[in-house]
Structure formats: C-alpha cells, structure tokens
N, C-alpha and C positions, 0 to 999 in steps of 0.2 A: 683923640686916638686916630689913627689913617686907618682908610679903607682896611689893608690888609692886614692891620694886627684886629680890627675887629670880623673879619673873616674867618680871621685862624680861631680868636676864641669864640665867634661860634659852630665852627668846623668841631673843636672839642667840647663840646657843651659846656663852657664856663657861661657866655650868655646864649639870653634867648630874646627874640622880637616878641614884643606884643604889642605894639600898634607904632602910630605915625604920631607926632605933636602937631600944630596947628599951622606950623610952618610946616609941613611934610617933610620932617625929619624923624626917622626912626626912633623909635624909644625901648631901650633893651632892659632886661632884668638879669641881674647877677644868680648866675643858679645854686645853690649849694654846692654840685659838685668844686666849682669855682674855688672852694675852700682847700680841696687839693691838687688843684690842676695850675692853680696859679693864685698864691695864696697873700702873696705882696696885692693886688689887685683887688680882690674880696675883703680883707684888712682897712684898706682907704675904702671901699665902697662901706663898709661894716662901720665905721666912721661919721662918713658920711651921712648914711642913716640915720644914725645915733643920736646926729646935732642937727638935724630934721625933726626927729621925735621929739626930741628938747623941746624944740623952737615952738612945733603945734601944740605940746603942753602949755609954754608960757603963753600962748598966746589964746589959750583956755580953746583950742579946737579937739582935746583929747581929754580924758582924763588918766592918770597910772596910779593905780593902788601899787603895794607891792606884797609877798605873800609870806608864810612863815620865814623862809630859806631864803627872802630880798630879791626873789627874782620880781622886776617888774610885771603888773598886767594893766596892758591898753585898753582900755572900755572908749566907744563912740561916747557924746555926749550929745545936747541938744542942737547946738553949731552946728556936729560933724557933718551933720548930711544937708546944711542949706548951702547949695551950690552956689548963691549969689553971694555969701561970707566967701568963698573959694577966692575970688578975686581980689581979697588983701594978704594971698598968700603967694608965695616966690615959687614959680613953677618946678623948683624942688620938693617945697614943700607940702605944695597940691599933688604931686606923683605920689610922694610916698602917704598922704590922706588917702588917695586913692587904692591905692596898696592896701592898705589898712582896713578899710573899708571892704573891699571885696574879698579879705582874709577872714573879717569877724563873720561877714553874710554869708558865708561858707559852710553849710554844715557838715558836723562833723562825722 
C-alpha cells in the first residue's frame, strides 16, 4: 500500500499503529470499524487471518475446539508461549500468535 492510501485509512480509523517490526517498519491492525469503512480491505485482511490461524493450528502452536453453534475457540497451548518455537513461524504468523496471545491475557 503507499504512504497515502495508508494515511487516509488511518485518518479514518480503519487501521491503527501498534508498534514497529524489527526492520523499523510500522505494523498496523485492521480495526473493526474497517468492516464498514472499507470492507473489500477487512475481507482479504479477515482472510488473511483465517489462513494464519490454520497454519498455527497445524503446526500444533494453538489449539480450536469449536462449540455447540461450530463457532471456533482458540485456546493457547504449551508451544504458544515459548518464544524460542516463535522462530519457525513466518512473521505473519508470529503477528497474529501475538495477537492471540495478548487477546486471551486479557481480562475480561
């Protein structure tokens, strides 16, 4: 994306910053509103996600139960949190463990 289409969507809260990657490049999050602000864009990001979560299932860094109704639920496992397993994951994949991670530590 250039500079100014990521400008504009965070001028309109579709993303937001939360930090830098290791090469000092921005790392943004897709915010909800994003859903109707510009909903082609949240769709591939909602994607995206999706075949990340895959990916750290098969690759046993998560586990998904799913519940009456089939909606999925993420549970950390014993992996999730040793940071030295982190480095056989595709710095996609480690964003959204990290995601994940500071969502579950969260309380409610």
């Amino acid at each position: 994306m250039d500079s100014e289409y990521v400008e504009y969507l965070e001028s309109i809260g579709a993303i937001e910053k939360t930090g830098v990657d290791e090469n000092g490049e921005p790392v943004w999050r897709v915010t909800k509103e994003a859903k109707e602000l510009v909903p082609d864009l949240y769709n591939a990001h909602l994607k995206e996600f999706n075949n990340n979560v895959f990916s750290l299932w098969m690759k046993d860094f998560i586990d998904i139960e799913f519940d009456k109704e089939g909606s999925p639920l993420i549970a950390l496992n014993e992996i999730s949190l040793v940071l030295e397993a982190h480095a056989m994951l595709e710095p996609s994949e480690e964003q959204v463990l990290m995601e994940i991670i500071e969502n579950v530590s969260k309380p409610d």
